[in-house]
RODREN-60352 format. One record per residue (C-alpha): x, y, z; residue in one letter. Coordinates in Angstrom, 3 decimals, m for minus. Example, Ala and Ser with C-alpha at 12.3 -4.5 7.8 and 13.67 -1.06 7.14 Angstrom:
// RODREN-60352
atom px=12.300	py=m4.500	pz=7.800	residu=a
atom px=13.670	py=m1.060	pz=7.140	residu=s
END
This chain:
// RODREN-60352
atom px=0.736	py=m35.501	pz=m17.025	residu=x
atom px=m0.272	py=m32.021	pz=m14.629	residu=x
atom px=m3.111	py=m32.785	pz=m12.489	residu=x
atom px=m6.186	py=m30.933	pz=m12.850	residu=x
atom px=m5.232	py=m27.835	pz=m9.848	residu=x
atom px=m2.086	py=m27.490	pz=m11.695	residu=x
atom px=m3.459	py=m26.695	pz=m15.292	residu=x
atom px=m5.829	py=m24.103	pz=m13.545	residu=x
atom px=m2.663	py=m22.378	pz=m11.820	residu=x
atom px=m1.626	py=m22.659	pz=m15.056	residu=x
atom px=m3.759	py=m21.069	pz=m16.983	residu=x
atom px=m4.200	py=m18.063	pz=m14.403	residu=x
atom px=m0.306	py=m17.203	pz=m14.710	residu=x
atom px=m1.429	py=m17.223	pz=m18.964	residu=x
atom px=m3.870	py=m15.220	pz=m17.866	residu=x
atom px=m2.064	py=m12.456	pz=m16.120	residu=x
atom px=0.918	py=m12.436	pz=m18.823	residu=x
atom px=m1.506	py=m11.270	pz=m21.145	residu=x
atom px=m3.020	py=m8.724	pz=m19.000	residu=x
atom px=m0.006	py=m7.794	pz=m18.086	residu=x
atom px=0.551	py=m7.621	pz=m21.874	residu=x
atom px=m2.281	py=m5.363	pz=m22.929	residu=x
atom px=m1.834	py=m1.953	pz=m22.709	residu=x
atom px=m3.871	py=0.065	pz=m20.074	residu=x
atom px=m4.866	py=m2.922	pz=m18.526	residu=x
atom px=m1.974	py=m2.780	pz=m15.990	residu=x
atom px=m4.004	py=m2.646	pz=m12.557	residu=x
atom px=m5.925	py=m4.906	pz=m13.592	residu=x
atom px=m3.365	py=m7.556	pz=m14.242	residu=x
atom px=m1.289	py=m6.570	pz=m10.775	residu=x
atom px=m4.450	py=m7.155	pz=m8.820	residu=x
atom px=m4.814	py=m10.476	pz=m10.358	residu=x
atom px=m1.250	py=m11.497	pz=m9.970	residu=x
atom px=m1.129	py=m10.292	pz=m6.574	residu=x
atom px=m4.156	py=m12.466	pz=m6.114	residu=x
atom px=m2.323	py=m15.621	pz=m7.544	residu=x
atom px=0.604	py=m15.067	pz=m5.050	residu=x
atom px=m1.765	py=m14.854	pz=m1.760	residu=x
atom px=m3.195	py=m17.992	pz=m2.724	residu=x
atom px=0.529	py=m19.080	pz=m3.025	residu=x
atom px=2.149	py=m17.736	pz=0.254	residu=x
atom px=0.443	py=m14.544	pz=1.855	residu=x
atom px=3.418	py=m13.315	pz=3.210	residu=x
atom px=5.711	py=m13.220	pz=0.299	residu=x
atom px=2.937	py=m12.140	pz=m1.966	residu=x
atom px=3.871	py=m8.613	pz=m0.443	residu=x
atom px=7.475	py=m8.870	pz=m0.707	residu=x
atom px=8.611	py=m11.149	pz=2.188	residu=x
atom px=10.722	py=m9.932	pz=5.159	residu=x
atom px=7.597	py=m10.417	pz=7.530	residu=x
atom px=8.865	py=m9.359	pz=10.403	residu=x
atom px=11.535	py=m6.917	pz=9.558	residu=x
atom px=9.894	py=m5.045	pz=7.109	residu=x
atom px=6.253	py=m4.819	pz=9.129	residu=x
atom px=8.040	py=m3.873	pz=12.354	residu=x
atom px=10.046	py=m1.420	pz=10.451	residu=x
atom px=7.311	py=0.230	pz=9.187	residu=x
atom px=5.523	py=0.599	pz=12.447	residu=x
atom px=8.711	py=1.936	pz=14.317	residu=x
atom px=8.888	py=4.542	pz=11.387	residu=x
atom px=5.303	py=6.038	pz=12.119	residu=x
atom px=5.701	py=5.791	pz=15.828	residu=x
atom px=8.659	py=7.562	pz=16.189	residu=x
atom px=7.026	py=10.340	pz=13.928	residu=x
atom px=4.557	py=11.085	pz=16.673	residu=x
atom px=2.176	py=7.907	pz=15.870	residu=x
atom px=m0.329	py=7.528	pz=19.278	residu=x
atom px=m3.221	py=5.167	pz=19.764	residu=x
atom px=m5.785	py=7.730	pz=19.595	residu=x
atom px=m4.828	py=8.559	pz=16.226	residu=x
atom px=m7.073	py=7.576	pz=12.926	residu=x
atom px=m4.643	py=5.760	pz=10.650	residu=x
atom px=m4.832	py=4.285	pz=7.150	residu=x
atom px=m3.097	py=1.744	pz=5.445	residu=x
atom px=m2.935	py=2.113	pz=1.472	residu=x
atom px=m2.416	py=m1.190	pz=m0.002	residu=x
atom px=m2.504	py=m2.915	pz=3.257	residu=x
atom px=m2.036	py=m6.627	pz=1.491	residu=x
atom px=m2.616	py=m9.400	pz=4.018	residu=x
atom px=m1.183	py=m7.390	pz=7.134	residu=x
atom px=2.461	py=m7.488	pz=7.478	residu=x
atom px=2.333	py=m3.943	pz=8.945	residu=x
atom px=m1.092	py=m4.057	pz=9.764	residu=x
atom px=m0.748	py=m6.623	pz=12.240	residu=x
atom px=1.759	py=m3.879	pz=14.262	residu=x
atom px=m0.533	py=m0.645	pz=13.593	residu=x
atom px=m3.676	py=m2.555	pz=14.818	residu=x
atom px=m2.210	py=m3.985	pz=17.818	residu=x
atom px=m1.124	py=m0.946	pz=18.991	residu=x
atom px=m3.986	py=1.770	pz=17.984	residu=x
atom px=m7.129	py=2.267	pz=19.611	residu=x
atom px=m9.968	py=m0.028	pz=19.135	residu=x
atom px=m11.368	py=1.129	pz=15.503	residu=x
atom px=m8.787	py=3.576	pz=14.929	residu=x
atom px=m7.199	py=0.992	pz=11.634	residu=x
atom px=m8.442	py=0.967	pz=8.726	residu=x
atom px=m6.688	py=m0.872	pz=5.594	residu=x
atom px=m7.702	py=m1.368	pz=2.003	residu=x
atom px=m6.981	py=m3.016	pz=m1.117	residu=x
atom px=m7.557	py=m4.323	pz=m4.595	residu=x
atom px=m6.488	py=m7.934	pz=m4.431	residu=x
atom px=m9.529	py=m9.779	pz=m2.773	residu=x
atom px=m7.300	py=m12.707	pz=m1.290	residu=x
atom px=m4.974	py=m10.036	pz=0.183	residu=x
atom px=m8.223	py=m8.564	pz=2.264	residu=x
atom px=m9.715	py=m12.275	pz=2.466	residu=x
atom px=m5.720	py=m13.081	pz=3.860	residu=x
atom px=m5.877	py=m9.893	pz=6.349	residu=x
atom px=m9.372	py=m10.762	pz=8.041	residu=x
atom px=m8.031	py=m14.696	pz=8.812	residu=x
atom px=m4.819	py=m12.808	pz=10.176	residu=x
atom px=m7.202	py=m10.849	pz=12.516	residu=x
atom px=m8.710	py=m13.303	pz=13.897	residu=x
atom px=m5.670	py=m15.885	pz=13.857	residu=x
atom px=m3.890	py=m13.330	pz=16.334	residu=x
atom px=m6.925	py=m12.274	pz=18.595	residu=x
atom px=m6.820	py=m8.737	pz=17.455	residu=x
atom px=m10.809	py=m8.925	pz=16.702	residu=x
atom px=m11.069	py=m6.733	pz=19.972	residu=x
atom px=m9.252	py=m3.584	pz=18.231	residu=x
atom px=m12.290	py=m3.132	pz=15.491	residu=x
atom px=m9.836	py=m3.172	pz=12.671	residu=x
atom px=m11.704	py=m2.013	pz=8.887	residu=x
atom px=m10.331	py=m4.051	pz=6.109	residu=x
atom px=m12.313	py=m2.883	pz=2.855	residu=x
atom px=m11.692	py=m4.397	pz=m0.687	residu=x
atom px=m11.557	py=m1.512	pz=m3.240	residu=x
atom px=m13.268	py=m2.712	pz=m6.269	residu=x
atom px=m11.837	py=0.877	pz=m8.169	residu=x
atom px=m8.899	py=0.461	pz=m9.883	residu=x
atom px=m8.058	py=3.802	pz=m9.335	residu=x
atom px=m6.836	py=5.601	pz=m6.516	residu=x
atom px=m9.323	py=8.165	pz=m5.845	residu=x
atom px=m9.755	py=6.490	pz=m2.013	residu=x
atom px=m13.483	py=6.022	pz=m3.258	residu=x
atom px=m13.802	py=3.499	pz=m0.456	residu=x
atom px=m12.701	py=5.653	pz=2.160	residu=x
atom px=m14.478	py=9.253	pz=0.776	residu=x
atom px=m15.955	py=9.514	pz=3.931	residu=x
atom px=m13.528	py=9.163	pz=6.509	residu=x
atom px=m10.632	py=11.128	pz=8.108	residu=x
atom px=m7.061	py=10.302	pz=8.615	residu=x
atom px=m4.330	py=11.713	pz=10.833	residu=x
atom px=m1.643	py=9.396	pz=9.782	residu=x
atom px=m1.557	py=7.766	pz=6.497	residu=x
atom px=1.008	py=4.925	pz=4.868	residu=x
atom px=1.473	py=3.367	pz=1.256	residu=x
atom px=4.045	py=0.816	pz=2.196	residu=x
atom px=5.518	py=m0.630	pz=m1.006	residu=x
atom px=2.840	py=1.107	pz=m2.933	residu=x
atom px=4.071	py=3.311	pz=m5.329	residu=x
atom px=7.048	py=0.865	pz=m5.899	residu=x
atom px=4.108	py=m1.013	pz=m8.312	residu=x
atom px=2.595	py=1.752	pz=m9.816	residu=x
atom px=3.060	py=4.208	pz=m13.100	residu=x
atom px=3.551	py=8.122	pz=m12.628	residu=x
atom px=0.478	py=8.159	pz=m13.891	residu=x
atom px=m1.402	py=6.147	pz=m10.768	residu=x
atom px=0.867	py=8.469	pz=m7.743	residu=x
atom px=m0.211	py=11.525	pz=m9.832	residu=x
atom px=m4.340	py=10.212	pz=m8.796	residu=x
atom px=m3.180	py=9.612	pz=m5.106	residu=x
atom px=m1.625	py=12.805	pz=m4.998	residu=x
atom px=m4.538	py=14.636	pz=m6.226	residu=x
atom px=m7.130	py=12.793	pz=m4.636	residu=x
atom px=m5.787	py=12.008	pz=m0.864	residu=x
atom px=m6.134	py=15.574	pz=0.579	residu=x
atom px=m9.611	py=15.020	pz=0.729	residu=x
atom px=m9.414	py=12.150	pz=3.264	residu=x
atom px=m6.564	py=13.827	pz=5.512	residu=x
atom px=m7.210	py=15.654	pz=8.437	residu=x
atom px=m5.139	py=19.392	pz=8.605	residu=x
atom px=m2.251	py=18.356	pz=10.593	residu=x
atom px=m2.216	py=14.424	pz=8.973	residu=x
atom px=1.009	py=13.057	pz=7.494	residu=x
atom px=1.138	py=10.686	pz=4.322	residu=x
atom px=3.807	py=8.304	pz=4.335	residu=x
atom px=5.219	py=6.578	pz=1.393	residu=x
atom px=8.114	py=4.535	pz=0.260	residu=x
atom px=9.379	py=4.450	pz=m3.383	residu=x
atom px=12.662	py=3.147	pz=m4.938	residu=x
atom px=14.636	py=6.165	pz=m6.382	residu=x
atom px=16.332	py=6.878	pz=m9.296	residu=x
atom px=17.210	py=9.821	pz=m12.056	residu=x
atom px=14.290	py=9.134	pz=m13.918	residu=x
atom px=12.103	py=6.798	pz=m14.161	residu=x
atom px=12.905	py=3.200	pz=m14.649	residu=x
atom px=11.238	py=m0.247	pz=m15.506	residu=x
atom px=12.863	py=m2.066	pz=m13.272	residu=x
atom px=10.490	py=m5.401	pz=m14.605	residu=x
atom px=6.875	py=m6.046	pz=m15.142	residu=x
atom px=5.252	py=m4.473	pz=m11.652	residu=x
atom px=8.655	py=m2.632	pz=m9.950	residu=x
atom px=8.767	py=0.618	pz=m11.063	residu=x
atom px=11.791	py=3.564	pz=m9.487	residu=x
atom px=10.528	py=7.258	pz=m10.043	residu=x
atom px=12.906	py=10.529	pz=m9.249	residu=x
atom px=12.201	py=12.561	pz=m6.023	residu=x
atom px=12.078	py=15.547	pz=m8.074	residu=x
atom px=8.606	py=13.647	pz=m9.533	residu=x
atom px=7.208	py=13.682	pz=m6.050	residu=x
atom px=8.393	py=17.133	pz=m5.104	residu=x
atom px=6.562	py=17.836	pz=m8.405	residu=x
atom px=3.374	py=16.101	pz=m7.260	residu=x
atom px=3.986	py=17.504	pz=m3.609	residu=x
atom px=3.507	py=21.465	pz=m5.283	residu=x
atom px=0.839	py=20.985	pz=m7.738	residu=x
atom px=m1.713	py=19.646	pz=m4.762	residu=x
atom px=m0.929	py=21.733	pz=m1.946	residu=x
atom px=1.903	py=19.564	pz=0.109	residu=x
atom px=5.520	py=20.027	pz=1.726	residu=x
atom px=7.806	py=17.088	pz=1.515	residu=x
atom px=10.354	py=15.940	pz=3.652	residu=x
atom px=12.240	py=12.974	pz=3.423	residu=x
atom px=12.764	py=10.477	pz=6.339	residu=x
atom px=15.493	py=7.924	pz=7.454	residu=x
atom px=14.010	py=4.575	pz=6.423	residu=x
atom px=16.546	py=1.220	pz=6.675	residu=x
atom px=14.929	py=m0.965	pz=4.025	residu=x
atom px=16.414	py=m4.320	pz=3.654	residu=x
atom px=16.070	py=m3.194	pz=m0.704	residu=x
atom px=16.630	py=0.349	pz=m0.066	residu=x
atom px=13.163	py=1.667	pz=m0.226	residu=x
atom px=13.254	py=5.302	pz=0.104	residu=x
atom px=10.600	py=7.122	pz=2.739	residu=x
atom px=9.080	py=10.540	pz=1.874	residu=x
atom px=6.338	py=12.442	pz=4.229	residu=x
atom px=3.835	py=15.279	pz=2.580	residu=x
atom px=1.743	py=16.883	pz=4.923	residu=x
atom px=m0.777	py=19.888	pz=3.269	residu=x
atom px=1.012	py=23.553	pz=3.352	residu=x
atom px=m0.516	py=25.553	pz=6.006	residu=x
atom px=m2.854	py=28.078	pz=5.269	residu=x
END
């Protein structure tokens, strides 16, 4: 007979099949599944590799001209596995991370404070918006910016959003970092891993006032890197 805790986990996982399931519900249902996994194992919830994949992400940024001084944000910043890199390293209050999954945010803060990095003023701020239109973050400016295995979980129709919408939170000479798996077109690769064409984000890149670049990026699952920065007046 299940005990009691495992008829609620359960009944969660039934829970985010059919949200999952229902059509234009899909956020919702990742947020919720990602919170089911945190409460499972924090640092696989955001795709394992701990310490490769948050050191490689760091060593990207810095050797793209990342400083301490520099006002950074972290798109999707789960419980930290880069984070825990970026904050160590910037300026006291110079980090800030967000996302939707509540136990990835309520993960991050325990990581903080597990690891003594209190001192460095990190912001960690739970988006309740399902959409990205960086609502929690309208006010501030950012000089370097990363979605690290962002856009990996999301439809064209969520990086088109992000693409419209960041500008207004970059400074003029800020870069926006992002990783995406790449294909011809785009691909289901299951229920949240999605691979989009570069010639998608080259689209998005021209319709809102960006250049792209590419950049060299070894990721353990082949995660392609891309960098827009706003066209110069």
């Amino acid at each position: 007979m299940q005990q009691p805790s495992q008829l609620m986990r359960r009944f969660r996982e039934w829970r985010v099949e059919k949200l999952y399931a229902s059509s234009g519900k899909y956020l919702k249902a990742y947020r919720a599944h990602t919170d089911l996994r945190m409460l499972d194992n924090p640092q696989e919830a955001i795709g394992g590799k701990w310490d490769e994949v948050g050191r490689l992400q760091f060593d990207c940024l810095v050797a793209h001209g990342l400083q301490p001084h520099h006002r950074f944000l972290d798109i999707g910043c789960g419980s930290l596995r880069g984070g825990r890199h970026f904050i160590g390293y910037l300026d006291s209050g110079c980090y800030t991370g967000f996302d939707i999954s509540k136990q990835a945010i309520r993960q991050a803060r325990a990581l903080v404070a597990d690891e003594k990095l209190t001192t460095k003023s990190p912001t960690l701020l739970l988006s309740k918006s399902l959409q990205l239109d960086f609502r929690a973050v309208r006010k501030l400016q950012f000089d370097y910016l990363l979605a690290q295995s962002v856009f990996t979980h999301l439809y064209p129709e969520h990086i088109a959003e992000c693409f419209n919408r960041v500008s207004s939170i970059m400074s003029s000479d800020a870069a926006f970092f992002f990783t995406f798996f790449e294909s011809e077109r785009f691909e289901k690769k299951n229920v949240k891993t999605f691979r989009h064409p570069f010639s998608f984000f080259e689209q998005q890149a021209a319709c809102n006032g960006f250049i792209l670049e590419r950049s060299q990026y070894n990721h353990p699952q082949q995660q392609q890197m891309a960098i827009a920065r706003k066209v110069r007046d």
